[in-house]
N, C-alpha and C positions, 0 to 999 in steps of 0.2 A: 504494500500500500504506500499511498503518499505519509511524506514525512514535512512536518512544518517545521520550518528550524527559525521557533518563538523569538530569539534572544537577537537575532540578527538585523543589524540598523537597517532602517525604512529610508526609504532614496528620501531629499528633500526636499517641502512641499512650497518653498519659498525660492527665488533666484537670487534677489540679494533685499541683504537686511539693512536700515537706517536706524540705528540705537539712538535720541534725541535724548539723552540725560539733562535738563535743565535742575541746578543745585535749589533746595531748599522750596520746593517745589511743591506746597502746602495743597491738597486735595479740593477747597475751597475757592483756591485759586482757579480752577477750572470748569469743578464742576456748581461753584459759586456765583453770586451775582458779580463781583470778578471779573469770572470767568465770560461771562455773559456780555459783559462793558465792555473788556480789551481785549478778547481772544472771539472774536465773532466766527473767523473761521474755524477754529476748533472746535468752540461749540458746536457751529451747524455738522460738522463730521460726526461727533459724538452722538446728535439728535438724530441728526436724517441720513448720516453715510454709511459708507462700508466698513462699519469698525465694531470692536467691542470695549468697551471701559469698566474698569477696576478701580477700587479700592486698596491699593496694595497697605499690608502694615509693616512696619520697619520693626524690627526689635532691636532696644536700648544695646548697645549704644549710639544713640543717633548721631554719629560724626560721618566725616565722609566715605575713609578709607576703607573702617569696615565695613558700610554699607555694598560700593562696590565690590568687596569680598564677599556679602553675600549675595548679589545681585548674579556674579558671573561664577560663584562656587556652590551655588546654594546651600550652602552651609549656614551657621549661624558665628558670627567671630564674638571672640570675650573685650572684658572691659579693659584688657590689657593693651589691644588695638588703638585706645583712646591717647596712648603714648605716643604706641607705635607708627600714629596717625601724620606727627609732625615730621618724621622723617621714615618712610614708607619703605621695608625691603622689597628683595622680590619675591611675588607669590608662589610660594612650591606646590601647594596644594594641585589638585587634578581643577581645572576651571575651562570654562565657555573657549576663553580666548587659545590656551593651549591645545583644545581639541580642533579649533578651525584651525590652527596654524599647523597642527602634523595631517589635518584632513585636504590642507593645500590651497589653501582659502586665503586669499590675499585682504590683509585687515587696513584698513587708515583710521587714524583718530586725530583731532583734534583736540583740546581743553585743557583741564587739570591736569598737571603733568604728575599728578598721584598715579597716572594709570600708566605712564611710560617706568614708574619706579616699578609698579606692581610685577607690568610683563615688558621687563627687558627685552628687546630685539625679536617681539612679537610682532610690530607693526611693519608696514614694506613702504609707508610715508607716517608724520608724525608731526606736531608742533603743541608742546608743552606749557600751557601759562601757570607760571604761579598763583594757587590757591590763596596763601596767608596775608598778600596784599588786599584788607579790604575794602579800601578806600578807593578801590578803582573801579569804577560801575561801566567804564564803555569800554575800553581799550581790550580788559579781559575778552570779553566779547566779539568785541570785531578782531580779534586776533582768531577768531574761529570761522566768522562769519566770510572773510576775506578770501577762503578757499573754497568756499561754493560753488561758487559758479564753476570753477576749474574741475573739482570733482564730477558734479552733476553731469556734466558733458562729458565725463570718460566710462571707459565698460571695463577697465583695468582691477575693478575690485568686486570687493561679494560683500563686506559688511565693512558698514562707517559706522565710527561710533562720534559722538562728538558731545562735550558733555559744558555747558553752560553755566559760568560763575557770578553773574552781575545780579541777578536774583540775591543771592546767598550775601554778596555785602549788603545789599540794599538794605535788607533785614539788621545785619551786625550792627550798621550804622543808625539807621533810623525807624525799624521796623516794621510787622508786617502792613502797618495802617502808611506807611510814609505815602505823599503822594509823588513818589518816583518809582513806586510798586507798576500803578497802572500802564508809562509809558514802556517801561520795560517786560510786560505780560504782554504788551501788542507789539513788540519787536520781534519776544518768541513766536508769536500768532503769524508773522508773517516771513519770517524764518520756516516752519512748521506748513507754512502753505506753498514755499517757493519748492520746499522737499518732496513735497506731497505730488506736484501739478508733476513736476521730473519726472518721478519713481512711474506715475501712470501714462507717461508721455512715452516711455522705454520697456512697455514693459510685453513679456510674450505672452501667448494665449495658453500653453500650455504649462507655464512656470510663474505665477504672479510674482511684485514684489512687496516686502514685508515694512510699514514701521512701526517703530515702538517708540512711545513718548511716557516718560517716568520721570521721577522724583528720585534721589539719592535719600532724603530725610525730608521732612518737614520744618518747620519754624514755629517758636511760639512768641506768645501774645508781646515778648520784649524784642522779637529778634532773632536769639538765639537758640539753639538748639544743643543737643547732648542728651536729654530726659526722656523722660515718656510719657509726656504730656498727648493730650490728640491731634494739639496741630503741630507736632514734631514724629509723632509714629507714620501718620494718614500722610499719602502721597499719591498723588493719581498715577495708574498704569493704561495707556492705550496702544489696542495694535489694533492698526489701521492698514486695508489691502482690500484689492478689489475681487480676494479669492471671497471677502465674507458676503454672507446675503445684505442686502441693503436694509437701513431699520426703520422699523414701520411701528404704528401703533404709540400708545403714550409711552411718556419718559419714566422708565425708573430708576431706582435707586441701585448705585453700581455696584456691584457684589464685594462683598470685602475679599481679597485671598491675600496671602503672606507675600512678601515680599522675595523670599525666597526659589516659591515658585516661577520667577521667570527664567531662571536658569535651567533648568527642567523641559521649559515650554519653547525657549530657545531650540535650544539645542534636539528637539524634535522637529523642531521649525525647518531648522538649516541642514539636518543626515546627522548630525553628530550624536556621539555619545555622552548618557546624562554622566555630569561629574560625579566622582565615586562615591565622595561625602555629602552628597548631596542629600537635604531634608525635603527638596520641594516638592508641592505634586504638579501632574501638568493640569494647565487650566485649559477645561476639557474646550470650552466653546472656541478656540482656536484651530482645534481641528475636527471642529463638529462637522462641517460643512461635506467631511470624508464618508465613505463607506463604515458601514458597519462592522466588517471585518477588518477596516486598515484603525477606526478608533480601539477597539481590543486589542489591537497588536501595539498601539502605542502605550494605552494602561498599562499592559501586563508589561510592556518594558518598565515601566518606572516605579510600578511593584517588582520586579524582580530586580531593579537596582537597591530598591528600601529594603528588599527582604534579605539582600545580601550583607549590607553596612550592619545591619541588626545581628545580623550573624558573628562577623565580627568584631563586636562590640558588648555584644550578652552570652553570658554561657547559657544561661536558660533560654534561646531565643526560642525553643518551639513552643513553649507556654506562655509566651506572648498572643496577646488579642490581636494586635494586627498582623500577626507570621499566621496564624490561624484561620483568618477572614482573606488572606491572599490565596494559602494550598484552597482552601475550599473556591473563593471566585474561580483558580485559575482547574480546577477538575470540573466546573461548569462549563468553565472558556473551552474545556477538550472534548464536552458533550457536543456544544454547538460547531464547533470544527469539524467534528465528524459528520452531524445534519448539513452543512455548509457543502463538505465534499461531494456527499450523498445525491448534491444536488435539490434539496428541500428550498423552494423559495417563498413556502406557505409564510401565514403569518405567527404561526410559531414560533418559528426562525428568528421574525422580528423580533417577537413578546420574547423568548428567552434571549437573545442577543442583549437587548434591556436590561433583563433580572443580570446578565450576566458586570455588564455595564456598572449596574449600580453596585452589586457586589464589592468591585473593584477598584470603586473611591470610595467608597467604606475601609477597605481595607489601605487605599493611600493615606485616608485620612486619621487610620488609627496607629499605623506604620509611621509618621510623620509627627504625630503627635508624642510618639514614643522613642525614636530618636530626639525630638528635641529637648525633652528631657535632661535625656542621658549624655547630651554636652556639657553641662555643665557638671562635669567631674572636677571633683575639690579637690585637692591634697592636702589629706585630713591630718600626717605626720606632719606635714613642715608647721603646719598650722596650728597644731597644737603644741609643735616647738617653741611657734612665738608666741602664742597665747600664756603660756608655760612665764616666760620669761615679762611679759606686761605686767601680767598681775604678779609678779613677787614684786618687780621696781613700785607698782603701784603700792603693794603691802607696806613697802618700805618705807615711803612717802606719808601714810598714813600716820603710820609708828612713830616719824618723826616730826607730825602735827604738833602736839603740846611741848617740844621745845621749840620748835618754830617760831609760834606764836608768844615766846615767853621774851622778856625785853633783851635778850641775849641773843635770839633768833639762830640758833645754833644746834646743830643734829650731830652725833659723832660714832661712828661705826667701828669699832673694834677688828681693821681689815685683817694687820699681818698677821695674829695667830689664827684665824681662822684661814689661812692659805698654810698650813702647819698642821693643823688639826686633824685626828682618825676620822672625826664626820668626814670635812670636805673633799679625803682618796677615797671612801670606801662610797660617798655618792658618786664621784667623777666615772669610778669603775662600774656601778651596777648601769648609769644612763650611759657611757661608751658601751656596755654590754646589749641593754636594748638599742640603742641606735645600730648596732651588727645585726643582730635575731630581724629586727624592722626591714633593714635595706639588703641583707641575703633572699627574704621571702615574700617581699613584695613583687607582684606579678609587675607591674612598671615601674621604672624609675619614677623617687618623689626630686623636689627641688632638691631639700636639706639630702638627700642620699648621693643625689649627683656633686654634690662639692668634694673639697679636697678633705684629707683624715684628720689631715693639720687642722684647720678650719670647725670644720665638726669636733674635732678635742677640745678647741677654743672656746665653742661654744657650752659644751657639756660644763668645763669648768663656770665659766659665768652662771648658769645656771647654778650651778653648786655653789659658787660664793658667794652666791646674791638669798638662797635658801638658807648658807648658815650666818649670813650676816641676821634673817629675820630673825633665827630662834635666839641669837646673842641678843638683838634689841629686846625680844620678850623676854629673853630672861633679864636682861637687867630693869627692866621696869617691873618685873614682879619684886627683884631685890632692892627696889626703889621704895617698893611700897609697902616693904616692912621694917624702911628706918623709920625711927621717932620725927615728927616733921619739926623742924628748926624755929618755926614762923607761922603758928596756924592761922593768925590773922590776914597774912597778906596770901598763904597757900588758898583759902578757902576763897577767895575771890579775884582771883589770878583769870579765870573765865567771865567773860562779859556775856552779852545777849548779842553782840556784834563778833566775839566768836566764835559762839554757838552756831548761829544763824550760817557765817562762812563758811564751817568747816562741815553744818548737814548741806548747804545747797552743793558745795561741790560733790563730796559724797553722792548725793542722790542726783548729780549731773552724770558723774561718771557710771552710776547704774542705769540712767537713763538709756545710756547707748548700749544697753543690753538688748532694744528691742528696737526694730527697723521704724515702725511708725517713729518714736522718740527721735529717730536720725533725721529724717522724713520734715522733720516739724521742731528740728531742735527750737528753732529761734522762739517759739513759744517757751520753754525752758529755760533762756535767759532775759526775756520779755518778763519771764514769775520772779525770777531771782533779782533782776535789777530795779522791779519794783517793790517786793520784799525789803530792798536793802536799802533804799529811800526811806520806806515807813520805818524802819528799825533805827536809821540815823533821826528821823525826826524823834521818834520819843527818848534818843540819846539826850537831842538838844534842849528838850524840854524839858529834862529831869536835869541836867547842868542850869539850865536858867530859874527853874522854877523850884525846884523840889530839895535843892542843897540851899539854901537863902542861911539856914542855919547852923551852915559848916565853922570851924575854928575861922574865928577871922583876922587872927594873927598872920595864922600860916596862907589865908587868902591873898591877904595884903601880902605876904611876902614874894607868893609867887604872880603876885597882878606884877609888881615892880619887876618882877626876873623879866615878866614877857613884855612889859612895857618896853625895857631897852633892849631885847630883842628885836622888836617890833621896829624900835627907832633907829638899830640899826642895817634893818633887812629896807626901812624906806632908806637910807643913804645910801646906802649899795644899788636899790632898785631891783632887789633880786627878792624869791618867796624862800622865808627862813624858818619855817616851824619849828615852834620850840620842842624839848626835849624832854621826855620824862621818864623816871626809872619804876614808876610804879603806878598801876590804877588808882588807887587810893587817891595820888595828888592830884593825877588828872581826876577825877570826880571832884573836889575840893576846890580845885584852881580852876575850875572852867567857867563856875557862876557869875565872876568877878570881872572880866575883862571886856568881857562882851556887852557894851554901851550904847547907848542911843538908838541908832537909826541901824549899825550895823549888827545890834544883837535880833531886832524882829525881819532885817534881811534875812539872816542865821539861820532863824525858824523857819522863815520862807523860801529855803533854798531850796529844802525835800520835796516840795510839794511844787519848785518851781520846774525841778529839774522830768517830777512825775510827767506833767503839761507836755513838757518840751519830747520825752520818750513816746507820749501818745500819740502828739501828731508826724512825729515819724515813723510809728506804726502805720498810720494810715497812708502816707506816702509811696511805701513800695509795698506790696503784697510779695510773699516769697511763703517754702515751701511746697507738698505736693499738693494739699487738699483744697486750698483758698488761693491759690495763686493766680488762678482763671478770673478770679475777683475783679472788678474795677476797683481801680485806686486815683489817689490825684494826681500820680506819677503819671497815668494814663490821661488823664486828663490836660494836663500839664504838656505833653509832648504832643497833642491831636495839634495839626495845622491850622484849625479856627481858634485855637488858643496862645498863638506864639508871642502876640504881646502880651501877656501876662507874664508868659516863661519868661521873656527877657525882663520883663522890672525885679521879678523875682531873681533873676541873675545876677541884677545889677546892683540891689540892697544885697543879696548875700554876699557879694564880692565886697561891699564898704563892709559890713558886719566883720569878715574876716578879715581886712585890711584893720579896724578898730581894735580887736580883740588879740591880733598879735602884735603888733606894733609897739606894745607898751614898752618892752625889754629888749627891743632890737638899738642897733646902734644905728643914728643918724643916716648914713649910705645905705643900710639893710631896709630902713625905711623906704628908702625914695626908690630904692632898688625893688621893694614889694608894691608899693605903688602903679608903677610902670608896670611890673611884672604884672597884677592884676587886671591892670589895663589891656594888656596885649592877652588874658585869654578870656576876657570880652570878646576883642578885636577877634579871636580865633574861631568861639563859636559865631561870630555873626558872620564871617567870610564863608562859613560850611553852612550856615544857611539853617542853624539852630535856633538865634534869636536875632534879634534887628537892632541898627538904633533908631532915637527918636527921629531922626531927618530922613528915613529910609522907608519906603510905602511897597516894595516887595522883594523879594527875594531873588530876581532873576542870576546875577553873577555873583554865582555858588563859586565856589572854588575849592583845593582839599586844604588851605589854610596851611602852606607849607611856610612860608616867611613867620605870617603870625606866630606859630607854635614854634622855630626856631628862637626868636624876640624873646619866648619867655625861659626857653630853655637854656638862656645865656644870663639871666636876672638867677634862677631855681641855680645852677653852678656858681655865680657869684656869692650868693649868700651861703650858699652849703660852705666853698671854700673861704669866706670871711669866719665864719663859725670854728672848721677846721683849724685855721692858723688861731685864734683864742685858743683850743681847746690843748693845740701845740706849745705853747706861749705859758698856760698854766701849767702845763706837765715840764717843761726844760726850762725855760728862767727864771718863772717865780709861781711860787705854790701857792699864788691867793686864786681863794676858791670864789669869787665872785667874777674874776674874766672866766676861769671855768663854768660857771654857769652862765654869764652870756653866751660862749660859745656853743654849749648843747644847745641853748634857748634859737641860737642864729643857727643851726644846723636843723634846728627841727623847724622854724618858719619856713624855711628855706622846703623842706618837704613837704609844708601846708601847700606851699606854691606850686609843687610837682601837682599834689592830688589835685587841687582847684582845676588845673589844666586836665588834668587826664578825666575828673569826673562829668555827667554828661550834665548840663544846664539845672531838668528839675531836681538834680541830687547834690546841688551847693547848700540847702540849709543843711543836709547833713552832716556837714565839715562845717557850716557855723555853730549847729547843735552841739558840735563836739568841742568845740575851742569852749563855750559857752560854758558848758556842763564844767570842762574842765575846769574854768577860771573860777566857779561858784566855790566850788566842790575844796578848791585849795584855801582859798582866802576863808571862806563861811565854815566850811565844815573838818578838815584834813587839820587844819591849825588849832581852829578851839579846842578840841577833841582829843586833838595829842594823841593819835594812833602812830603805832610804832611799823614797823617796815613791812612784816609782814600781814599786816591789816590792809596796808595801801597798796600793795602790791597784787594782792587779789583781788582786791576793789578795782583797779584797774583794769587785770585781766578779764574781770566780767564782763564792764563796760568796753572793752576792748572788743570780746566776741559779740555781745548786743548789738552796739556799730556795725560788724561784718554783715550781719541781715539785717541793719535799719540801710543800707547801700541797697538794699534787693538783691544780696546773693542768698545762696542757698546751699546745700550738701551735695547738689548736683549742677553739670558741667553745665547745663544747659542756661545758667545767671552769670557765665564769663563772659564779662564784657571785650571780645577778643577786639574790636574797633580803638578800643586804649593801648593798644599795642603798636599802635602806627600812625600817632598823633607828632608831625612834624618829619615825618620817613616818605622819601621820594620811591623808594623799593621796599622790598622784604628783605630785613635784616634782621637775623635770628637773635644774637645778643639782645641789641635793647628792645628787639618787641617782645621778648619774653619775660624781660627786667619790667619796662613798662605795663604789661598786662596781669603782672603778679602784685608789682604794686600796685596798682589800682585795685584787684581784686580784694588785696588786704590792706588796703590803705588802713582799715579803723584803727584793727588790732596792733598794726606798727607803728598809728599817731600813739596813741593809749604806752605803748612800751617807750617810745623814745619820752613821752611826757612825766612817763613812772622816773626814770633816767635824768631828766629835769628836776624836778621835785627833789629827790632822794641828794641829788648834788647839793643844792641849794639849805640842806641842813650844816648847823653850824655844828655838829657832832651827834656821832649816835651811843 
């Protein structure tokens, strides 16, 4: 009898393919009112032509690299790609492009030159633009667009790919609402149509040709992308050819399938074989338009590609639900082959052909569901290596809370005999022992097994001296806590309610991020804690001003006059001097006394002023996963019917923070932040963020290259005016007052960086923070006489609270990557990496160099 040999590639149903990758290519955008506006021609294709449109969903992580990795490997890639994203190897994996190129398929691409890193010496023409330039909206673009016409006219190729970047900054820059969205959606629309009229202008009766028009990722509601929000996963998929039936009837809603599936569907598309790691299924209405028997032979190919990868990858594969749902489709698929040969054309034929059909995207679908899965394999040794090694440093940390907080601020670990000690050989030996038994019998290499012995010794030790450093700290605090106490009057009140309060919120910070929501939504977590720690200073202040009235008032008046001429000497210096104290008790005593007039109900007003000023930076930027879709006044703020407001608010925050630092700068630092502020006015209004008053539109935009160099010569001026004080205090003379100018001129000087790199409506959040700051030291930090490590966390709170009052969040998707190439005529990796790190964390590193301020500026500890 005949013999059907299942496995073997189907000729291909396409002549040549046009892959139209446009970046950042939001599903709204198309099939949206958008889409409707600026893309008329794609729409009517979508409605009334020969095409079919999807829903493709992307999975996290929505960057570019790995998306193309899974678009042409259908695979799924990890978050480690997100690195690997900024400088791209080449792709080993089995993918689309390497099977046309041994199937003798002459490839050209244009675009991201991610895809020339990906597949080296895969293309037989090429022209690479750089991705990480975002600031360029046309040139990227017409560096693709410019070979068109040359291509379209030649028969030298089988598949173009070409993949479109001016989209993607749009967004980074001004987001998905900007109105430079629309012109550039009707550039691709007629891009998309000049391809389109080609492809059917060439094409033969017996071979159609194919395009597909996709998304790499989406964008969300800031711009950016990274998350897995919906308008960063959702990306519209179309293929469009005159092999499909024309569409008729009302519009619906495009079917969602994975993004991974077009690698699958390709590659049936074009003869070639699915990629080996491939998860996709094929999406069947592509080659619906075929026979009965040629759609069977393509399922059962791409079930016997999933049922094979399952195999290598599960020991149990046969007791898997989709290895189960495929044998049984594919012993149906061998009934109707035999009716098939038989010659049966009844409708039998048909009716089981169907049943046989559905069987076998059941079974893609359950096959596909179950490798995906089963990617994300952990390496649960190395992992617990490090996990292992956290929580003892963090153990540690804890243990030496209460002398931390003691006015000594001092922790001391007993190292050298414990690198001596029978504990720490006879641990180093039994975990070198398990780390042997682990990495002999594990079925794969983990990371920690792949290093060197060396390395893994190095580490077993650390572990080990970091476990007998804890049991040395417990033990001597239990031998602490059966001497006779020396002082029980000042022991029994050595703890306050402020460091209580510090040492559960970090605790229960640090447990927080036991659970993904808490990660998800930290900024809520320091939103509780910074509010917390407001209310708990105000009833500090209240119980100093109100509730001690009847302290010794010898020893009041004695320390009113210490802080009097502290006081008088921190104003002839010009620098902030908090005084010193060796014991709560005084501070409780001495705090009722000093604080006078106008600025003791400032004092009181400060907690409650600084509450005010944290809520409406709440409201400001929305971040996190749950609420982030929110409208906010950031939103508000940045819509083009509101640009004069954005800019008065620009233009009072830029006086605010020229006011607020200026105090302690020197004369030139002054005139120097002056100008500087001036010029990044000048910078956002040349980019066409805000206006000035004499200016009625916005027509010449510009990328504001001069302006942002203007400021970035003022930002080096004052850093290096700061630097040489700070030189000057350390080699000719040790007065610590030009040392604290110089920190003080080192960190304006990085007010100035942020001011420029941050975007218009996020200047009061750098006035918030000067603001906060200045209350915080003069009202509260001084009377209160907290000692270093009170202020020091107090800081660091307020430090990570700043990080989400900016609007970032724990995911990629709040890098403002557009801060990385503010005053940059190209891509230049250094400072756009330097500038978009700082920007990202501007708060937490104003907050630490401010802590570094302060702490100088005492006259002893």
């Amino acid at each position: 009898g005949t013999v059907s040999n299942w496995t073997k590639i189907p000729p291909p149903l396409f002549k040549k393919a046009v892959i139209v990758l446009i970046d950042a290519l939001r599903d709204d955008f198309v099939f949206g009112s958008k889409g409707k506006q600026f893309m008329p021609y794609t729409t009517q294709v979508v409605e009334k032509g020969t095409s079919y449109s999807f829903i493709a969903e992307a999975k996290p992580p929505t960057v570019t690299m790995p998306r193309i990795k899974a678009l042409m490997t259908g695979s799924i890639p990890g978050f480690i790609d997100v690195i690997v994203n900024l400088n791209s190897p080449a792709l080993l994996d089995d993918n689309l492009i390497w099977q046309a190129k041994t199937a003798g398929k002459r490839i050209i691409f244009y675009g991201d030159d991610t895809w020339v890193k990906l597949f080296p010496k895969h293309f037989v023409e090429y022209d690479g633009t750089t991705s990480f330039f975002v600031s360029d909206f046309t040139e990227v673009d017409d560096n693709v667009t410019r070979h068109l016409d040359r291509v379209l006219k030649r028969d030298d190729w089988d598949l173009l790919i070409l993949h479109y970047l001016g989209l993607d900054h749009i967004g980074h820059m001004t987001g998905p609402n900007s109105p430079l969205v629309g012109p550039k959606l009707r550039e691709m629309d007629n891009i998309l149509k000049k391809i389109h009229i080609s492809l059917l202008s060439k094409e033969e009766a017996f071979l159609p040709n194919l395009l597909v028009v996709c998304g790499d990722h989406g964008m969300s509601e800031t711009g950016s992308h990274g998350g897995s929000s919906e308008g960063e996963v959702h990306t519209p998929l179309l293929f469009i050819s005159s092999a499909f039936e024309k569409r008729s009837g009302p519009l619906t809603q495009p079917e969602l399938v994975q993004q991974t599936d077009l690698a699958s569907t390709l590659a049936v598309g074009l003869g070639l074989p699915i990629s080996r790691n491939s998860v996709g299924n094929l999406i069947l209405p592509v080659v619906g338009g075929k026979t009965m028997r040629e759609q069977l032979r393509f399922v059962h190919l791409n079930g016997f590609q999933l049922s094979r990868l399952l195999q290598e990858n599960t020991p149990a594969y046969e007791k898997d639900p989709g290895y189960e749902h495929f044998k049984t489709a594919e012993k149906s698929h061998g009934n109707w082959i035999k009716l098939y040969l038989e010659g049966n054309n009844s409708e039998i034929l048909l009716n089981l052909g169907k049943k046989v059909l559905k069987q076998y995207l059941e079974a893609l679908k359950t096959l596909s569901s179950s490798l995906s899965k089963q990617v994300a394999q952990y390496d649960i040794y190395s992992m617990m290596v490090g996990t292992v090694i956290i929580m003892e440093v963090l153990l540690l940390l804890l243990l030496s809370v209460p002398k931390a907080l003691s006015s000594q601020a001092e922790f001391e670990v007993p190292l050298s005999p414990l690198l001596f000690s029978l504990l720490f050989y006879l641990m180093c030996l039994m975990l070198c022992a398990v780390h042997v038994i682990v990495c002999t019998s594990a079925e794969s290499l983990c990371y920690f097994c792949s290093m060197s012995w060396l390395t893994a010794v190095g580490v077993m030790m650390l572990i080990s001296a970091l476990m007998c450093g804890i049991l040395s700290a417990i033990a001597k605090i239990f031998e602490n806590s059966r001497l006779p106490l020396k002082n029980p009057v000042v022991s029994s009140s050595s703890w306050s309610e402020i460091d209580v309060l510090i040492l559960a919120g970090t605790i229960g910070h640090v447990l927080s991020l036991g659970a993904s929501s808490f990660i998800e939504e930290e900024h809520q977590t320091w939103y509780f804690l910074i509010n917390t720690l407001c209310l708990a200073l105000c009833q500090e202040l209240c119980r100093n001003n109100f509730l001690l009235k009847e302290c010794d008032p010898q020893h009041s008046t004695t320390v009113k006059q210490n802080f009097d001429s502290i006081g008088e000497a921190s104003e002839c210096k010009n620098i902030d001097i908090p005084a010193a104290g060796n014991s709560k008790v005084g501070k409780a005593t001495s705090s009722a006394e000093f604080i006078k007039g106008s600025d003791k109900w400032i004092s009181l007003a400060s907690p409650w002023i600084i509450l005010i000023c944290c809520r409406l930076l709440r409201s400001l930027n929305q971040t996190g996963v749950q609420w982030a879709h929110r409208p906010d006044f950031g939103h508000w703020l940045t819509s083009s019917e509101h640009k004069s407001e954005l800019s008065f608010l620009a233009a009072v925050s830029l006086l605010m923070i020229f006011f607020l630092v200026q105090r302690r700068c020197s004369l030139v630092s002054k005139i120097a932040m002056a100008l500087g502020l001036l010029g990044v006015y000048s910078y956002r209004a040349a980019i066409g963020n805000v206006i000035f008053p004499w200016q009625h539109d916005s027509k010449d935009i510009s990328k504001g290259i001069t302006e942002a160099r203007f400021v970035y010569v003022f930002v080096l001026g004052i850093v290096f005016t700061g630097t040489k004080d700070l030189l000057k205090s350390q080699v000719i003379s040790a007065d610590s007052s030009v040392k604290s100018t110089g920190l003080w001129e080192v960190y304006s000087g990085l007010v100035l960086l942020a001011a420029l790199l941050f975007r218009p409506h996020n200047l009061p959040v750098l006035v918030f923070c000067l603001l906060i700051q200045t209350m915080m030291t003069k009202y509260i930090w001084r009377p209160l006489k907290f000692d270093a490590a009170q202020i020091t966390i107090m800081h660091y709170w307020f430090g990570q609270a700043f990080f989400y009052f900016q609007g970032n969040s724990n995911g990629i998707a709040t890098v403002d990557v557009s801060a990385g190439f503010v005053g940059l005529e190209s891509y230049v990796e250094i400072p756009a990496i330097f500038l978009t790190a700082f920007a990202t964390y501007a708060g937490p590193l104003l907050w630490a160099i401010h802590l570094l301020c302060y702490l100088s500026s005492e006259v002893s500890r």
